[in-house]
C-alpha positions as CSV (number, residue, x, y, z in Angstrom):
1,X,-12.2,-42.0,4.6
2,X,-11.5,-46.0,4.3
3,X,-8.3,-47.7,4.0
4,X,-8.5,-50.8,1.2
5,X,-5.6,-52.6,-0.1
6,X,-2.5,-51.3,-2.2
7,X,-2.3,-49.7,-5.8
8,X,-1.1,-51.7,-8.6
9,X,0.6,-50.1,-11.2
10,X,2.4,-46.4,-11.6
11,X,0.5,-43.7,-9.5
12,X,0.2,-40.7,-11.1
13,X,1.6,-37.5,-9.0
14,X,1.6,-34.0,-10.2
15,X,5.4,-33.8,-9.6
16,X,6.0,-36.0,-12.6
17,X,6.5,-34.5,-15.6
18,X,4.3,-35.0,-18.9
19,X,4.7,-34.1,-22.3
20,X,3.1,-34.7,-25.7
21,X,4.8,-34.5,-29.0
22,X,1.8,-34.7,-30.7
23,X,-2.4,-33.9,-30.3
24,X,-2.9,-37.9,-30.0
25,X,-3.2,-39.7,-26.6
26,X,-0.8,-41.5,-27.9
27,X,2.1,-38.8,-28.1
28,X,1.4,-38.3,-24.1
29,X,4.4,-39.7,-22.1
30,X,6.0,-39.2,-18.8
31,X,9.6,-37.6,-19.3
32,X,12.3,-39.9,-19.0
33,X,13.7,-39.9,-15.3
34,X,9.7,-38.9,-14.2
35,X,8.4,-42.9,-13.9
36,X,5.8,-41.9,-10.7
37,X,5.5,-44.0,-8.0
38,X,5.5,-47.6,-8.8
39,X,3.2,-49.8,-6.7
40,X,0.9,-47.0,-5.1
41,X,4.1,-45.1,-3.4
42,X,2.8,-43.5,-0.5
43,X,-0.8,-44.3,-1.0
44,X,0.6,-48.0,-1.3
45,X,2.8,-48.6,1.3
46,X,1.8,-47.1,4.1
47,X,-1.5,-48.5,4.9
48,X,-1.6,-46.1,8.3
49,X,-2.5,-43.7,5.8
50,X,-6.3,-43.2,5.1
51,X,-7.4,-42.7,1.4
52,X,-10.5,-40.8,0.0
53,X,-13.4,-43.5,-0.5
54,X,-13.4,-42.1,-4.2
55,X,-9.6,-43.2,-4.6
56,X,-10.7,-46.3,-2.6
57,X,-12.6,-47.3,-5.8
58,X,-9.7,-47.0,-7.9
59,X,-8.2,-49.0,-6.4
60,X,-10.3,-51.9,-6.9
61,X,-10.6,-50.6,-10.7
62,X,-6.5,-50.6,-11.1
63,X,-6.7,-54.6,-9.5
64,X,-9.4,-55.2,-12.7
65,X,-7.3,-53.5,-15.2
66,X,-4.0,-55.7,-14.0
67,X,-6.4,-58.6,-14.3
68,X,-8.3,-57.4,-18.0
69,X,-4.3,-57.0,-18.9
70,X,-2.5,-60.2,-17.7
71,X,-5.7,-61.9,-19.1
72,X,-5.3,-60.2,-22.8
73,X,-1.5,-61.3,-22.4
74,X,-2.0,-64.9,-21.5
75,X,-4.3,-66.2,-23.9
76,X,-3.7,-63.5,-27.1
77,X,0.0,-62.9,-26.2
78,X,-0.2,-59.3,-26.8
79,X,0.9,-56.6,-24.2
80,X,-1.0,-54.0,-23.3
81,X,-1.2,-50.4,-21.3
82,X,-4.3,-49.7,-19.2
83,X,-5.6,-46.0,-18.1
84,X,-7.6,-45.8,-14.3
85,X,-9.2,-43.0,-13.3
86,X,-12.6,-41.2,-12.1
87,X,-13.8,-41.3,-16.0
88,X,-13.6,-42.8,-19.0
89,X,-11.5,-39.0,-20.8
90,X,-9.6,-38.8,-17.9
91,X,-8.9,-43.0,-18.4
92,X,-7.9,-43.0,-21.7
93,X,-5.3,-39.8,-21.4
94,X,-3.4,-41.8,-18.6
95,X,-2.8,-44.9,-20.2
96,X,-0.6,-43.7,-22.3
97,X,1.8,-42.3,-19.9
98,X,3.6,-45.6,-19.6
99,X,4.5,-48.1,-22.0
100,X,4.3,-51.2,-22.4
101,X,2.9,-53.1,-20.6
102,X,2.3,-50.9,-17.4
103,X,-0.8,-49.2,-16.1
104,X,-1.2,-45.8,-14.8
105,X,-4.0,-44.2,-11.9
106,X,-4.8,-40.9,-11.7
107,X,-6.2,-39.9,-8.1
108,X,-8.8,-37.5,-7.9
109,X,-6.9,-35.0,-6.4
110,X,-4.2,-34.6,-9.4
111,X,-6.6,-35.2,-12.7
112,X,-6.5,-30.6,-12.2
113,X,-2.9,-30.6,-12.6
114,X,-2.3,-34.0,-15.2
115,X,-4.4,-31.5,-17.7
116,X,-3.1,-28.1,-17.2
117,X,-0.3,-28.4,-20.0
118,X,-1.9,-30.9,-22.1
119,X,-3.1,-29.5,-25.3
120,X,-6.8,-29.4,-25.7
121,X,-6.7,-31.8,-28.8
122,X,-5.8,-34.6,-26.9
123,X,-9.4,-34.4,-25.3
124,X,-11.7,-36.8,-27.1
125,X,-14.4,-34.9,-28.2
126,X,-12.2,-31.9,-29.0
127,X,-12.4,-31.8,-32.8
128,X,-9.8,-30.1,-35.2
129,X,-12.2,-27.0,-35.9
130,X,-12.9,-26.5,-32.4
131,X,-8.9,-26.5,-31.3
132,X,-8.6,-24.2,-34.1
133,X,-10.8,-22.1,-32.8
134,X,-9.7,-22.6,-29.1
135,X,-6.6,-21.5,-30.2
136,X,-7.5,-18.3,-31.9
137,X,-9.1,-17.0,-28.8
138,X,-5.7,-17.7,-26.9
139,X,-7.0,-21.6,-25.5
140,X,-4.5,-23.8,-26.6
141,X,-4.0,-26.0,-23.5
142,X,-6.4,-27.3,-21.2
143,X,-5.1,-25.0,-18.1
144,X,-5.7,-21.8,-20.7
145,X,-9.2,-23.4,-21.8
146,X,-10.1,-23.4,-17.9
147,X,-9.5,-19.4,-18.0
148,X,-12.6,-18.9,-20.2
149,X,-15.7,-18.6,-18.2
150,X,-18.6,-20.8,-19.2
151,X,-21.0,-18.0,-21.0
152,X,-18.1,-17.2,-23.3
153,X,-17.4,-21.2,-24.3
154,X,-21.3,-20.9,-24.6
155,X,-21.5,-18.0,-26.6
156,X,-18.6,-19.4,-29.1
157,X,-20.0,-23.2,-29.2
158,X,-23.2,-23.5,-28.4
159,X,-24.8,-24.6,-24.8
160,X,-23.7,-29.0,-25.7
161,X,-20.0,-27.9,-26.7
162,X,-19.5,-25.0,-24.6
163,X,-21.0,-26.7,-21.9
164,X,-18.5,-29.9,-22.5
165,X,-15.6,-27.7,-22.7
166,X,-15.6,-25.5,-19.8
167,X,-16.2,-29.0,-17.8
168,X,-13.7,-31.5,-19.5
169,X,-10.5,-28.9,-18.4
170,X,-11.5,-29.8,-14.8
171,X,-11.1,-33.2,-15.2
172,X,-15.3,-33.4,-15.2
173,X,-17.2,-36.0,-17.5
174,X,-20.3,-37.5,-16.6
175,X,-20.3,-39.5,-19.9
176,X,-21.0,-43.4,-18.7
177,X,-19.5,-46.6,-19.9
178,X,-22.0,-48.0,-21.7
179,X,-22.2,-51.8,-23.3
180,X,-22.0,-51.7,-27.6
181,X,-21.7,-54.0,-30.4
182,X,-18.7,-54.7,-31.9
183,X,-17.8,-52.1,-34.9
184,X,-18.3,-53.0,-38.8
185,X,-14.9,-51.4,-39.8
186,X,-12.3,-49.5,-37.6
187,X,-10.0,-47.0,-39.4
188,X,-7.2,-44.6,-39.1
189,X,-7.2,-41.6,-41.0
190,X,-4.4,-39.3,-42.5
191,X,-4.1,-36.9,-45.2
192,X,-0.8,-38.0,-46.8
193,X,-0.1,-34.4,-48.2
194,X,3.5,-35.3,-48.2
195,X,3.4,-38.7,-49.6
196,X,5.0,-37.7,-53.3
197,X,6.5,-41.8,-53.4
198,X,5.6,-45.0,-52.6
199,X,7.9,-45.2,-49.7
200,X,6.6,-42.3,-48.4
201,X,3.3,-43.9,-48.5
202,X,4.9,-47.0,-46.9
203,X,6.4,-44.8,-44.1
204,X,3.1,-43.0,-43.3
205,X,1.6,-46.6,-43.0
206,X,3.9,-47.8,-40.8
207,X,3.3,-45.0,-38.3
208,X,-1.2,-45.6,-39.0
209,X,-0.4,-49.0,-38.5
210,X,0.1,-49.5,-34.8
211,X,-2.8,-47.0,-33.7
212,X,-5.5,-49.1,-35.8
213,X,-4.0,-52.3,-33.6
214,X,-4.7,-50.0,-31.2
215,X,-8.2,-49.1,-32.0
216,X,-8.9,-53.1,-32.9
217,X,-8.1,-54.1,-29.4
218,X,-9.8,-51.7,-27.4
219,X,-12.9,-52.3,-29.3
220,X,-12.1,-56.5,-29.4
């Protein structure tokens, strides 16, 4: 164990409670009353306190993302959330929980519980027909995905999937950041089934609309 300098941002505990309106990472969001502790809380402020050299690295990653963030504010003038965590999944599904303009870490010891309600389409890499089918064999949410054993996800998905699957419910993803070019074209997608009107049509766009921003800055 090392000590290091304080958090910045909220720090994620498994006592706050999260919810998701949607299958998006977008739709996850701390309950209102449930804001974490802001500034590192115990990790934070009492530096008496050792910390795991794993968590010692987020911390250095959560002064980054404050820094990526205030720079993205200062010279675009357009706020933005920030996710910090052991992996990029586990990244992206916390920096949602508290907007705008606020970043989130998840310490290693509480990615288990963050997941156990979340519904397994928020995962990236969790596809429509693969939720579908997660559901039908009674997997809806990541904590019910984690009571399959790993020759049955196998079995159901194939050895890459299966594999993925029975890993990503822990909180595991070896996936690494890697450098790409910027994209041709970035889009949003949906199937507008109930769009009968042109307002309708103008609604559904207003609600596309911000998650292509979205999209467009994280891949700026």
């Amino acid at each position: 164990v090392i000590m290091g300098p304080g958090w910045v941002g909220h720090l994620h505990r498994s006592s706050v409670l999260v919810s998701a309106s949607g299958c998006r990472v977008q739709d996850i969001r701390v309950e209102e009353g449930h804001s974490g502790d802001r500034g590192g809380g115990d990790y934070g402020n009492q530096e008496s306190e050792s910390v795991p050299f794993s968590d010692l690295l987020l911390r250095v990653g959560c002064r980054l993302a404050q820094e990526a963030r205030d720079t993205v504010k200062r010279e675009v003038g357009i706020r933005c959330s920030g996710g910090i965590a052991h992996n990029k999944i586990l990244a992206k599904l916390v920096s949602s929980l508290h907007k705008p303009d606020q970043q989130t870490v998840l310490p290693s010891k509480e990615a288990y519980d963050f997941l156990t309600p979340l519904d397994v389409r928020v995962v990236k890499g969790v596809g429509s027909r693969t939720a579908r089918k997660l559901t039908a064999l009674g997997a809806k949410t990541c904590g019910e995905l984690r009571g399959m054993k790993r020759d049955k996800l196998i079995e159901e998905f194939g050895e890459r999937i299966g594999s993925f699957l029975h890993e990503v419910c822990r909180g595991r993803d070896a996936d690494e950041v890697k450098e790409t070019k910027a994209p041709k074209s970035i889009s949003v997608e949906d199937s507008f089934r109930s769009c009968s009107s042109m307002e309708a049509v103008a609604d559904v766009v207003r609600v596309l609309t911000p998650d292509l921003i979205n999209l467009v800055w994280e891949d700026a």
